[in-house]
C-alpha positions in Angstrom: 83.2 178.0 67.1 86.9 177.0 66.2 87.2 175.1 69.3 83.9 173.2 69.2 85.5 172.3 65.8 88.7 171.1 67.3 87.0 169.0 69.9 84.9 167.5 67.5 87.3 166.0 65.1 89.9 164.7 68.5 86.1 162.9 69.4 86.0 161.3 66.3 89.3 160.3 66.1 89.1 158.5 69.6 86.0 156.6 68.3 87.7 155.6 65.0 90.5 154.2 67.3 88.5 152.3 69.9 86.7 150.7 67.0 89.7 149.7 65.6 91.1 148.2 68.8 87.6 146.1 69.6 87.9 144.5 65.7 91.9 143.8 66.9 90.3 141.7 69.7 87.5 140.2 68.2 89.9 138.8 65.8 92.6 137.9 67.6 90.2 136.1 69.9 88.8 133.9 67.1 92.4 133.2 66.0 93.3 132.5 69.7 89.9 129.5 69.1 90.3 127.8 66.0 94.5 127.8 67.0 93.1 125.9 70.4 90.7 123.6 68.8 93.5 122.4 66.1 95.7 121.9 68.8 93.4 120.3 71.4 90.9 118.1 69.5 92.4 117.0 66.0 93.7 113.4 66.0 95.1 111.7 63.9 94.7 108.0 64.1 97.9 105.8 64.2 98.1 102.0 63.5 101.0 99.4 63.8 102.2 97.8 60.6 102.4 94.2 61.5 98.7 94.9 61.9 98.8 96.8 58.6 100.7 93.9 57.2 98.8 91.1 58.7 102.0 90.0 60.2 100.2 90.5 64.1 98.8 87.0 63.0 101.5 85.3 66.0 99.5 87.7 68.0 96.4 85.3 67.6 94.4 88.3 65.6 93.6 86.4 62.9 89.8 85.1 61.2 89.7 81.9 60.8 87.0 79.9 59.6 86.1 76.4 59.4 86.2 74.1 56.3 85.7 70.8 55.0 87.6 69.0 52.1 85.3 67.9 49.3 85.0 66.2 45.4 84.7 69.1 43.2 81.5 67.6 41.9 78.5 66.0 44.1 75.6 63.6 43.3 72.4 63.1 44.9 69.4 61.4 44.5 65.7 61.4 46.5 63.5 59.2 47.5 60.1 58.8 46.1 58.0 59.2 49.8 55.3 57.6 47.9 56.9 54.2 48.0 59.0 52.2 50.5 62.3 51.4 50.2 63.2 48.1 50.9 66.6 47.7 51.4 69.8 50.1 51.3 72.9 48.2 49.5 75.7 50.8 50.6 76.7 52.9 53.9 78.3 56.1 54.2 81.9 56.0 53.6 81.7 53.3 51.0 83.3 54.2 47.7 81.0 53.5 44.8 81.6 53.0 41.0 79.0 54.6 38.1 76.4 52.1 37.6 76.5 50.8 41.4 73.0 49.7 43.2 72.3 52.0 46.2 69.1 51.4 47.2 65.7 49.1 46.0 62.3 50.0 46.3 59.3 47.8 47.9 58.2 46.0 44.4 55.4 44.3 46.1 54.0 47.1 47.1 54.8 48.4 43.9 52.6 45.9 42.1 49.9 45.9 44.5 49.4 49.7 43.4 50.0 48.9 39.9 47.2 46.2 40.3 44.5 48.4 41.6 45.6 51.2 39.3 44.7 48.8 36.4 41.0 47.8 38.3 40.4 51.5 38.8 41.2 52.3 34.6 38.9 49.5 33.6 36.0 50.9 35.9 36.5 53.9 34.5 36.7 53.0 30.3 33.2 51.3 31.9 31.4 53.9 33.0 32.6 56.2 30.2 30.7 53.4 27.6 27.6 53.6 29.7 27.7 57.6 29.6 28.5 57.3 25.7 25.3 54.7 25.3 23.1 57.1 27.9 24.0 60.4 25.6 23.6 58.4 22.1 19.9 56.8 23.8 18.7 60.5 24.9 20.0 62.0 21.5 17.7 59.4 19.9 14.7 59.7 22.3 15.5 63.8 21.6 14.6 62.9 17.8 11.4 61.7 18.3 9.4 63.5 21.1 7.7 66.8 21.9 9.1 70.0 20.4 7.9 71.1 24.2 10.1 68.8 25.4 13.4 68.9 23.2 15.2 71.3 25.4 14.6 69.3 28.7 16.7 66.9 26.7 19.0 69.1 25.3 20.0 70.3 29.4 20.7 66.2 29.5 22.7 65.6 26.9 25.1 68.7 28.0 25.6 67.2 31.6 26.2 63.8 30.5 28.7 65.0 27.7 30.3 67.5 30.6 30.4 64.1 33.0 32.1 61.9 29.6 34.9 64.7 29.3 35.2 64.4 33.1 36.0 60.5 32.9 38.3 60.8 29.7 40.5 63.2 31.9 40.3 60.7 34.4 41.3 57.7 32.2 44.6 59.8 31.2 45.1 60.8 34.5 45.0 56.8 35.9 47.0 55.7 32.6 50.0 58.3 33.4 49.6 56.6 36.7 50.4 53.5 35.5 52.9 54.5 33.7 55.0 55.9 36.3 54.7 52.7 38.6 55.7 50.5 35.6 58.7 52.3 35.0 59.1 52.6 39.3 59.0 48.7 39.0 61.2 48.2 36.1 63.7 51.1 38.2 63.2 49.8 41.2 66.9 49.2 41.6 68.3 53.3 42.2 71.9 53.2 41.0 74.7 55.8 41.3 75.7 58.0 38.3 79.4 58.6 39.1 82.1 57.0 40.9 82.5 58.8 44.5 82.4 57.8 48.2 79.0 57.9 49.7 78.6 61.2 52.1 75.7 60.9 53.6 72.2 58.5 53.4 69.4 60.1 55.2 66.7 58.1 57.5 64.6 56.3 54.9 61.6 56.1 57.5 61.5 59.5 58.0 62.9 61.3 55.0 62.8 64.4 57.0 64.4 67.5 54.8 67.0 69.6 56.5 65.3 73.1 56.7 69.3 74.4 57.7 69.8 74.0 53.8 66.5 72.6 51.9 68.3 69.7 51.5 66.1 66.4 50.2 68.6 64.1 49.1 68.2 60.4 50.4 72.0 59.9 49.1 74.7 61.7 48.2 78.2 61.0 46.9 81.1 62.5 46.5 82.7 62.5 43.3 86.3 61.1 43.9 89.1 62.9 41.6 89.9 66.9 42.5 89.2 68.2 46.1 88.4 71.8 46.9 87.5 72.6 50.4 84.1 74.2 51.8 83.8 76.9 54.0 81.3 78.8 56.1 80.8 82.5 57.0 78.4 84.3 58.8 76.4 87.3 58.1 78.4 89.7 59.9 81.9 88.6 57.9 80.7 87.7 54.2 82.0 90.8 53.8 85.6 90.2 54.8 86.0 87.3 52.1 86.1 88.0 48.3 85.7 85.9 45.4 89.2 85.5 43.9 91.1 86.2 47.2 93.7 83.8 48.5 93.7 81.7 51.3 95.9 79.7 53.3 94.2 76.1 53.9 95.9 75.3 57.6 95.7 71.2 58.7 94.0 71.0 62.4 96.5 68.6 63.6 100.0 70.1 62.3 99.5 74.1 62.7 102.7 74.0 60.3 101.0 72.3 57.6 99.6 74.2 54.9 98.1 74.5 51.6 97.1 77.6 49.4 94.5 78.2 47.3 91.4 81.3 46.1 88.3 81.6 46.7 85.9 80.7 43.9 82.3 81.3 45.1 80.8 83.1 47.5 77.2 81.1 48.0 74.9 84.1 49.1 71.7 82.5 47.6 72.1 79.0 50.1 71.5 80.6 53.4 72.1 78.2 55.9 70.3 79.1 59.8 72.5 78.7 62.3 70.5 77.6 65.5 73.9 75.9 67.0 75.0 79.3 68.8 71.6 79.4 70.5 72.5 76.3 72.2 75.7 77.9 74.0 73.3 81.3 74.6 75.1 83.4 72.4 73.1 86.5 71.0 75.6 87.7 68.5 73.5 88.7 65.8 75.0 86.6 63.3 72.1 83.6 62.8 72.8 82.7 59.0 75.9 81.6 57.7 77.0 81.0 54.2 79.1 78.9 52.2 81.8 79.6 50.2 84.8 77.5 48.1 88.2 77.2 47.8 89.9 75.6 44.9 93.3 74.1 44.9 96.6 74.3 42.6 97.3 71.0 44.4 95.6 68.6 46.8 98.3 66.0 47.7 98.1 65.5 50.9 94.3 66.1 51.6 91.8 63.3 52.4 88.0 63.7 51.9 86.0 64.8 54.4 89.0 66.1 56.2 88.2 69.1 58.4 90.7 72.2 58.2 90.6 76.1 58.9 90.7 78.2 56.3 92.3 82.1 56.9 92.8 84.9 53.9 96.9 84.9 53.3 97.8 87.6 53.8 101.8 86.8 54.1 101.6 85.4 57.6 103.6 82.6 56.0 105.9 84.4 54.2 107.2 86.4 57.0 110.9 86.4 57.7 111.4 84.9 54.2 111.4 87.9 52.4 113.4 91.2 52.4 112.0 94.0 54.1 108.2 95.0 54.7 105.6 94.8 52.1 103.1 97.6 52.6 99.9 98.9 50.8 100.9 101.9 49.0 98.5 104.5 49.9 100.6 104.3 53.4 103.4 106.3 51.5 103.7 109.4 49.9 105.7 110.0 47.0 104.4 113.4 46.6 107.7 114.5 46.3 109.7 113.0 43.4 112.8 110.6 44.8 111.9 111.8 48.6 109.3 109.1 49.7 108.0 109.6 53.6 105.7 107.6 55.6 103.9 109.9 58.6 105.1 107.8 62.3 103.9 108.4 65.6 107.7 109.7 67.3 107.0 107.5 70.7 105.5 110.6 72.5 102.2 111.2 70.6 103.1 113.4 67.9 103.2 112.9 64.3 106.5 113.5 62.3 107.2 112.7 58.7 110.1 109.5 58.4 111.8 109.0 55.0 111.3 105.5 53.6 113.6 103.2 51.0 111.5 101.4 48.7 112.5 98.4 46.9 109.8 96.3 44.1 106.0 97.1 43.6 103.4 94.9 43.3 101.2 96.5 41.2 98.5 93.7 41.6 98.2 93.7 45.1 98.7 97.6 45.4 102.0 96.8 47.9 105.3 98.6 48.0 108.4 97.0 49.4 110.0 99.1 52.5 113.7 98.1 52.3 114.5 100.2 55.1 113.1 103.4 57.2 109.8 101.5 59.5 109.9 98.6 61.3 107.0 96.4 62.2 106.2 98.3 65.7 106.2 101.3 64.2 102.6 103.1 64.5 102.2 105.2 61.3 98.8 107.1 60.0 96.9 107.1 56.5 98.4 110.3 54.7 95.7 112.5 54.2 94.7 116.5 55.2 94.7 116.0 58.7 98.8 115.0 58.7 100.9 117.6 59.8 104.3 117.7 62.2 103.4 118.0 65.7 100.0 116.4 65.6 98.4 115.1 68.3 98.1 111.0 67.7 96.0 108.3 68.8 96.1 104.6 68.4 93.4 103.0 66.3 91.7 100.3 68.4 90.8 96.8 66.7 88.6 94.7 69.1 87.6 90.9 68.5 84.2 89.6 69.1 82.4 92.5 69.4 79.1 93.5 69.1 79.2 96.6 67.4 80.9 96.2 64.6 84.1 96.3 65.1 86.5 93.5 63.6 85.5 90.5 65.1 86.4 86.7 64.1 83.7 84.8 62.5 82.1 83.4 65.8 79.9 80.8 64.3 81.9 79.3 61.7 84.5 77.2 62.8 82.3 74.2 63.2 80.2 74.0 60.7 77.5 71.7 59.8 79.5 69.6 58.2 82.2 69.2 60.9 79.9 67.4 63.3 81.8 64.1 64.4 85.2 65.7 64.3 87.0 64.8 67.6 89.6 67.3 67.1 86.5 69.7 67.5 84.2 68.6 70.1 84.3 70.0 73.4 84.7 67.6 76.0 81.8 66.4 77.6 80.2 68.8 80.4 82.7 71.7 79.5 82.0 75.0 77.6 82.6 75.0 73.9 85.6 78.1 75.0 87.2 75.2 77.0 88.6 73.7 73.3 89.1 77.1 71.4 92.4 77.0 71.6 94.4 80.8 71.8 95.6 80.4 68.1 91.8 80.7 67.5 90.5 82.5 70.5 89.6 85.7 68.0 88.6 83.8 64.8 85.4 82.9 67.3 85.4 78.8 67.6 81.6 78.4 68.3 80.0 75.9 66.5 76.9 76.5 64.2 74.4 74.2 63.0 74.7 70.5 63.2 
């Protein structure tokens, strides 16, 4: 019995031990993963700061998008299709004072309607006394006969007096007529309200409306006085642009010349179809464009109707002509009082923390100045849970022009409608419109858009 006992208890012992050693490896098994999948799949994503910075812009990485000086206030006016115009007394170009004869109607035509408009009121005012003497002769004859036959003449008298209404509506109808052409005739001579430069006079034969924008107008003009320049993005970069975001207003001809301004109105209501990329086969995705402003501090040195690119400033101009690097703050951490560190890809695909200098904030535009500790080829990674010494890294890729939403230049906007006519923008007859892009604007996307 004692050593049944004895074996018994070593048994158990040898069980409680085995299980022991199985948990052990179970463990250290499932340490043994998670320490491999850290290791072997978590990237961190790096990205250089002159991209960071926007100072890659030499690089040719930049959206552009096309624009058009204009008066900061527009007139228009339409023609009435129901009349002809006769004569047109300005062309487009012509600078126009307040007051100014643009175009004249047809009067003899004018007067021919107004003619038969006055035949047609006194046929009517006839025939309405000969349904007021028919009703007032039945009303009478009503009196006198047959009770038998009083409601046969009650059913008469209610169509006449239904036909009498019907010819009083039509007597105001022809007089409000009348009234419009005499006031057409007496206007017959359109004049301007402001003092501009005419912009555009549409075909007066066929007064066809442009279904790009809905426009009618037969003229418009330009007020002359302030400019602010138009711009045009498409659907897939509206988002890009914000209303009170500067911009840096470049001249076509002189790269070097510039002028700044901001972004006053995004026009998202004023959809404008662009069917111009379909002529060149392009299936980008991006068929309605919108425009947008920019206003101006200054202006000197513009000319109406001038065509420019327009490109968010983001201190592409400014480089080299101030002290250090101007970065967006999140890139830093200043966890640790007096000890801030940016995290920087070491050259060898690893993460490692790099102590930073900082200089002035911007506390508007969220930017810290780096006086020294990165340098513009540096690769370094948004601070966040995944940041640790030894990390794997990986460079964050930024394509241009493609389709699946990655940043792209606005394809479709750098000719827009209104930049039809521009020789600097053209493409030379018989060549593709990537023959006249230009690298400089190779990934804002130069296609044209609607005409």
């Amino acid at each position: 019995m004692n050593n049944i006992g004895f074996s018994g208890k070593k048994a158990g012992i040898i069980i409680a031990v085995t299980v022991c050693v199985v948990i052990g490896v179970f463990f250290l098994i499932r340490y043994l993963n998670d320490t491999s999948y850290t290791e072997d799949t978590q990237v961190v994503y790096v990205t250089d700061v002159a991209t960071l910075t926007g100072q890659s812009i030499s690089d040719g990485v930049v959206n552009r998008y096309g624009g058009i000086v204009e008066s900061q206030e527009t007139w228009s006016c339409t023609a009435n299709s129901d009349y002809t115009i006769q004569a047109v007394l300005v062309e487009v170009g012509q600078e126009v004072t307040e007051g100014q004869a643009l175009f004249v109607y047809d009067v003899n035509n004018l007067e021919n309607t107004l003619e038969q408009q006055k035949i047609d009121l006194e046929r009517l005012n006839a025939e309405l006394e000969s349904l007021k003497d028919t009703i007032a002769a039945l009303e009478k004859e009503s009196k006198s006969a047959d009770k038998s036959l009083r409601a046969n003449y009650t059913i008469q008298i209610k169509q006449q007096e239904l036909e009498r209404k019907q010819k009083e509506y039509d007597i105001q109808s022809k007089q409000k007529e009348i009234e419009v052409t005499e006031k057409n005739i007496a206007n017959s001579t359109v004049t301007s309200q402001i003092s501009g430069v005419v912009q555009s006079i549409r075909d007066s034969e066929t007064q066809a409306t442009d279904y790009n924008s809905g426009d009618t107008s037969f003229i418009k003009i330009i007020k002359t006085g302030e400019l602010r320049v138009k711009g045009t993005v498409n659907e897939q970069n509206i988002g890009m642009l914000t209303e009170g975001m500067p911009v840096i207003v470049r001249s076509r001809v002189d790269n070097s010349q510039i002028w700044r301004g901001t972004i006053s109105k995004i026009d998202r209501e004023n959809q404008q179809k662009n069917t111009y990329a379909d002529m060149y086969g392009t299936d980008n995705g991006s068929g309605t464009n919108y425009p947008f402003y920019v206003d101006l501090p200054t202006s000197e040195g513009l000319m109406m109707g001038q065509h420019v690119y327009l490109e968010p400033d983001l201190g592409q101009e400014d480089a080299g002509t101030t002290e250090g690097i101007w970065l967006d703050e999140w890139y830093v951490d200043e966890s640790v009082e007096n000890a801030p560190f940016v995290w920087v890809d070491d050259g060898e695909g690893k993460l490692v923390k790099r102590d930073v200098i900082i200089g002035e904030r911007d506390t508007e535009m969220g930017t810290l100045q780096i006086l020294s500790g990165l340098e513009l080829t540096d690769l370094i990674a948004f601070p966040d849970e995944n940041c640790a010494e030894g990390a794997k890294t990986e460079k964050a890729e930024y394509t241009t022009g493609g389709a699946d939403g990655a940043y792209t230049g606005d394809e479709n906007n750098a000719l827009s409608e209104d930049n039809v006519g521009d020789g600097n923008n053209a493409p030379a007859e018989g060549s593709p419109a990537e023959d006249y892009m230009g690298p400089e604007v190779m990934d804002a996307g130069m296609a044209p858009d609607a005409a």
